[in-house]
C-alpha positions, 0 to 999 in steps of 0.5 A: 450778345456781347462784343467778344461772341459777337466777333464770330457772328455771320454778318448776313445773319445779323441783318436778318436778326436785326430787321426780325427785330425790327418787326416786332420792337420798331427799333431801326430808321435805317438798315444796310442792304447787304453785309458789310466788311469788319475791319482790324481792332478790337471793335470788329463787330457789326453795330447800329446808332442812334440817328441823330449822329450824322453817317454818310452811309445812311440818311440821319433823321432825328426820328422827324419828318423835318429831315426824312431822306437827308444825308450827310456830306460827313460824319461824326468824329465817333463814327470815325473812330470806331470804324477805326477800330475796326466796326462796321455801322449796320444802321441807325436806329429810333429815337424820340424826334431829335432826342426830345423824350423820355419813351421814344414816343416822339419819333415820327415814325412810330414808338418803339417797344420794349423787348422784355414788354412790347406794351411797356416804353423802352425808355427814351429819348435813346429807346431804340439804342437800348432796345436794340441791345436788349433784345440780342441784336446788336453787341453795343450802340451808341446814343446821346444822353442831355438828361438821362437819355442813355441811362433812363432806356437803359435802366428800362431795358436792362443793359448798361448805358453811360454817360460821360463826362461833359467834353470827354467824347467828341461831339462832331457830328451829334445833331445838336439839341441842348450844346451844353448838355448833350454827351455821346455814350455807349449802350452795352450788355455789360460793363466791361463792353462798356468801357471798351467802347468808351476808351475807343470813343473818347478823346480830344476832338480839334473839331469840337471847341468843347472837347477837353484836351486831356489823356484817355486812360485805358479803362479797360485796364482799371476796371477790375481794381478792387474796390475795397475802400472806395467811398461811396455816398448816398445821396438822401435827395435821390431816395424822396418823394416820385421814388417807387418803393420796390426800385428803392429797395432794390437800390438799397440792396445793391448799395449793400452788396456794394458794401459787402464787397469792401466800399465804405458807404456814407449818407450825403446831402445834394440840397440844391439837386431839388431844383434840377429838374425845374432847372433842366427844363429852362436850359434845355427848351432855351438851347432847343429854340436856338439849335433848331432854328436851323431847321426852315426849309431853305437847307438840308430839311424838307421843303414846302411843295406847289400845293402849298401857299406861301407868300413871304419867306416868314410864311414859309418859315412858319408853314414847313416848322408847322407841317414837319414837326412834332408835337413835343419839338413845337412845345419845347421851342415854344418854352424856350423862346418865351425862357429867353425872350425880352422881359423874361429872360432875366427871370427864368433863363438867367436865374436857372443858370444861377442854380445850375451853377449852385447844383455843380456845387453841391456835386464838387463839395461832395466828392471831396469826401467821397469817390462816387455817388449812387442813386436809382437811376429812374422813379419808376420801372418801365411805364406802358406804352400811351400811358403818359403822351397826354401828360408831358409833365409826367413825361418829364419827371422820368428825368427827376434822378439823371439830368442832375449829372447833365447840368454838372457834366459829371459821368455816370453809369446805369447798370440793372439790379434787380426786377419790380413788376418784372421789369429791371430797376437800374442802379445809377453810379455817378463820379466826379469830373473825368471820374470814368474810372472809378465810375465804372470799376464799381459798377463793374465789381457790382455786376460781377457780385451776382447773378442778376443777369440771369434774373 
């Protein structure tokens, strides 16, 4: 389903369809009980988000136990904007407990399945937003990507997820993971949908100080330029060792159609993108200790009953953050306390800021000689559902090719090209700085060059 036939659709129909889907994939955490009204705009359409972007319609759980039935007293700047434009929010939708996974494994209340495979993981940690769209319930949705979260399930599930740049959309509202990389992003059927919701989305936020004051351009006008002469680069580092050989070759593939339709395509070197992964999981757990602290029983999450015994507002801290959380949210604060901690901080923390810096770099120096870059978007194609919850480190190297763009705040965008083990392999197309544009116009003149919808 894409947003123009979606403009015709009965909106009771679209509850029923939604909560049949449910059934079968476990995509939803909220629903709307009766259909509600579409406004003026070129977003008229029903949709469903992630639920960890505050609504005050329905409750906003991150997908934990911690925050089961909380409301929020406002909602997030996207919300607004596309109500605006004339949405109507049907619900919110699953999600690895506060965004922490790569399968959407983590949510408390149950793994969500993959559409195109009910065995196989439909990516994480925005499963639910990419299964929603892949299975024809909804026209788009919105997630949140801090180091491939909207790419990663939508390479899994064949649709298209983008990433903007870091600060091009508004961050009001997201409940915080890792501040400095977490981004809003579509997920969508294709790429035109895609830059129709990113051009109502973005723009600058005075209640986000990382919002970036700058104008929006109208990517749905560029993005049939052609693109003939566009310089793309490779990027030697993202075809290495982890990289399945079947998602290889289909990547290979699409950079030569990409080729045929007129790009130059140039061999380029990231060396310091070898470190990102290591990097990332510093950042990113460090950021986690310090955003999740909040999250104590005394304000908006769940507090200790009388059965529980407590004797000192450190034991009830302790209990409520051991009785409520998940297992992967408690080993990622734990990483991240011991990154920052006295002794230590220096070592681990500090250094891998040093080398995220160095990885910014690398991106900045090459897109002085090229326009975009291209890479798969994942190793591997979609995994089976309990094949790697005993291993978080396997877990975690489904993020070797995104989180890169993460630590440089630079957009990128996964689109499908082509099937191995009859799943979709993603093509990741990454830009520069405020580069959506350019980003999007070449996935778009890929998409267009064939029939791989259809396969």
């Amino acid at each position: 389903m894409d947003i123009q036939s979606a403009k015709k659709i009965d909106l009771k129909q679209f509850l029923e369809d939604a909560k049949s889907a449910h059934e079968k994939f476990n995509i939803l955490l909220s629903v709307a009980d009766k259909a509600g009204k579409l406004g003026k705009g070129d977003l008229a359409v029903p949709c469903l988000i992630k639920d960890n972007i505050v609504t005050t319609e329905y409750p906003t759980t991150c997908a934990s136990k911690i925050l089961e039935g909380f409301k929020s007293p406002y909602e997030a700047t996207v919300i607004t904007k596309l109500k605006q434009a004339g949405a109507w929010i049907a619900g919110k939708l699953n999600l690895d407990e506060f965004a922490m996974g790569s399968s959407t494994e983590n949510s408390a209340f149950g793994a969500t399945k993959n559409p195109l495979d009910p065995t196989r993981v439909p990516g994480g940690s925005s499963g639910g937003s990419a299964a929603a769209v892949a299975a024809g319930v909804t026209p788009f949705s919105l997630g949140s990507d801090t180091g491939g979260s909207i790419r990663q399930p939508a390479a899994f599930c064949g649709v298209v997820g983008m990433k903007p740049t870091y600060g091009r959309v508004s961050r009001y509202g997201l409940v915080a993971m890792a501040s400095s990389l977490d981004q809003i992003g579509p997920v969508t059927t294709n790429v035109e949908d895609c830059a129709l919701v990113l051009k109502i989305i973005a723009g600058h936020d005075p209640l986000d100080a990382t919002s970036l004051d700058v104008p929006v351009p109208d990517y749905s006008a560029e993005l049939k330029k052609d693109i003939r002469g566009l310089k793309i680069g490779v990027p030697k580092e993202f075809f290495g060792e982890g990289v399945d050989k079947d998602v290889e070759e289909k990547v290979r593939a699409a950079i030569k159609k990409i080729e045929e339709l007129g790009a130059q395509i140039k061999e380029v070197s990231l060396p310091n993108t070898r470190y990102a992964l290591a990097t990332y999981y510093i950042i990113q757990p460090a950021e986690v200790s310090a955003n999740l602290a909040r999250f104590d029983g005394v304000k908006y999450s769940q507090s200790l009953g009388a059965d529980d015994a407590i004797e000192t507002i450190e034991e009830m801290y302790r209990q409520t953050r051991a009785k409520y959380l998940g297992g992967e949210v408690k080993r990622r604060i734990m990483l991240g306390t011991y990154a920052t901690s006295v002794g230590f901080r220096d070592a681990y923390y500090d250094r891998a800021r040093k080398v995220a810096m160095l990885i910014k770099q690398d991106f900045d120096r090459v897109f002085k000689e090229v326009d975009v870059l291209i890479t798969p978007t994942t190793p591997t194609v979609a995994f089976k559902l309990g094949e790697k919850t005993a291993d978080p480190l396997s877990m975690y190297k489904a993020d070797l090719l995104t989180v890169s763009a993460n630590i440089a705040g630079i957009p990128a965008i996964s689109v499908p090209c082509g099937l191995a083990d009859g799943m979709p392999v993603g093509l990741q197309i990454m830009g520069p700085q405020l580069g959506e544009s350019k980003v999007l116009q070449a996935a778009y003149a890929y998409e267009q060059s064939g029939d791989w919808r259809k396969r």
